[in-house]
C-alpha positions as CSV (number, residue, x, y, z in Angstrom):
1,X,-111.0,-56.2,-13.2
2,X,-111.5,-57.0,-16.7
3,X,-115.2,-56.2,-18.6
4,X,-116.6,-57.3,-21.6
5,X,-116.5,-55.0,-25.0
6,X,-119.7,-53.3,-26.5
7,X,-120.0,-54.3,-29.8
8,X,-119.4,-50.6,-30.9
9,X,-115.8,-51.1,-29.0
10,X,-115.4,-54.2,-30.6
11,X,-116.1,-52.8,-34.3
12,X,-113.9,-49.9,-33.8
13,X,-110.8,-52.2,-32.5
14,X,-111.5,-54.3,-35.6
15,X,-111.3,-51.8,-38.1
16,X,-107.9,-51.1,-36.3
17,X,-106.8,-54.6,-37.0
18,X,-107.8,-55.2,-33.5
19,X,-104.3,-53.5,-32.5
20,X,-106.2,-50.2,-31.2
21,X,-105.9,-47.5,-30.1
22,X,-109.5,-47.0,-29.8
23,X,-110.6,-43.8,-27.6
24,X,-113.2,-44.6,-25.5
25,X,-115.2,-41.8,-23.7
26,X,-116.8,-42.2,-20.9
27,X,-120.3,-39.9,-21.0
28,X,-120.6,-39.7,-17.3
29,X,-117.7,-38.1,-16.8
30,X,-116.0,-37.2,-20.8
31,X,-113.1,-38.7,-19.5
32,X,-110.7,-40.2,-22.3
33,X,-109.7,-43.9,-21.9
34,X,-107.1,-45.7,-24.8
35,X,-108.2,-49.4,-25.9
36,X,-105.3,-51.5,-26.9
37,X,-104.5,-55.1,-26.8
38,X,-103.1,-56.4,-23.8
39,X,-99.8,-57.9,-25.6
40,X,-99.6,-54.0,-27.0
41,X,-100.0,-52.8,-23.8
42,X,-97.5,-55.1,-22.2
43,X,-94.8,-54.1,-24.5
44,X,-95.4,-50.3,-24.3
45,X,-95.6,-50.4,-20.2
46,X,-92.2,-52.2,-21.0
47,X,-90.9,-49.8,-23.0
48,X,-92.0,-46.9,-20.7
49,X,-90.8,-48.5,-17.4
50,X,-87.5,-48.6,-19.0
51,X,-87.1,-44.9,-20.6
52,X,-85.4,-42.3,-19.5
53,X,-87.6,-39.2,-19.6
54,X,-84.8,-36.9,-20.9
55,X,-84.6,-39.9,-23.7
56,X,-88.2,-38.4,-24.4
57,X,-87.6,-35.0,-24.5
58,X,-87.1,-34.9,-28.6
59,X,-90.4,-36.6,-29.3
60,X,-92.2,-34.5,-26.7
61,X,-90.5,-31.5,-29.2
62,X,-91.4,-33.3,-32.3
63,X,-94.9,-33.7,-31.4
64,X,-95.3,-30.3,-30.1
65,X,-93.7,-28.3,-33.2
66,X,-95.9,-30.5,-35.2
67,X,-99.0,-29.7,-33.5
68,X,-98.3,-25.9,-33.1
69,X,-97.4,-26.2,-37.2
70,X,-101.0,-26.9,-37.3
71,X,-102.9,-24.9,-34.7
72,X,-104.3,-22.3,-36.7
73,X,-104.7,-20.0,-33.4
74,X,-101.3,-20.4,-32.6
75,X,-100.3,-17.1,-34.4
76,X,-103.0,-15.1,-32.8
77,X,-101.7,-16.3,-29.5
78,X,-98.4,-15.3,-30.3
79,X,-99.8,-11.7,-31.3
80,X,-101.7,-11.3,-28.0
81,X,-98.5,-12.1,-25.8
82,X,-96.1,-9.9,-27.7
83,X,-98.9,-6.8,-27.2
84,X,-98.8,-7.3,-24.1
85,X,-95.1,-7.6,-23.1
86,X,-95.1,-11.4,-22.0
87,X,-93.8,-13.3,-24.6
């Protein structure tokens, strides 16, 4: 099924060099939806169909540490679970 972009989806993939990604909420529901060109798409379903998760497994590391290195509640967390015995 293919639909035709609001101009607001339209501006936003333009200012992206109409590459995307462009998140798209939908208000019914706040569900999260990526735009991206269809030749981007194609090569990234490519590139996922052909990965091997454990060939993941350092970015998925990567991209945590880097988000916990700036999760400023991270450290309370950490603080709560180690009163408590369960870290």
């Amino acid at each position: 099924m293919a639909t035709t972009l609001t101009e607001q989806q339209r501006q936003a993939l333009h200012e992206t060099d109409d590459a995307g990604p462009v998140t798209v909420i939908d208000p019914a529901t706040n569900a999260e939806y990526i735009l991206v060109r269809a030749d981007i798409f194609g090569q990234l379903k490519h590139w996922i169909n052909d990965i091997e998760p454990q060939e993941a497994y350092p970015l998925v590391d990567q991209i945590m540490a880097d988000d916990d290195a700036h999760d400023p509640t991270l450290a309370s967390y950490q603080d709560n679970n180690l009163s408590r015995g369960t870290a």
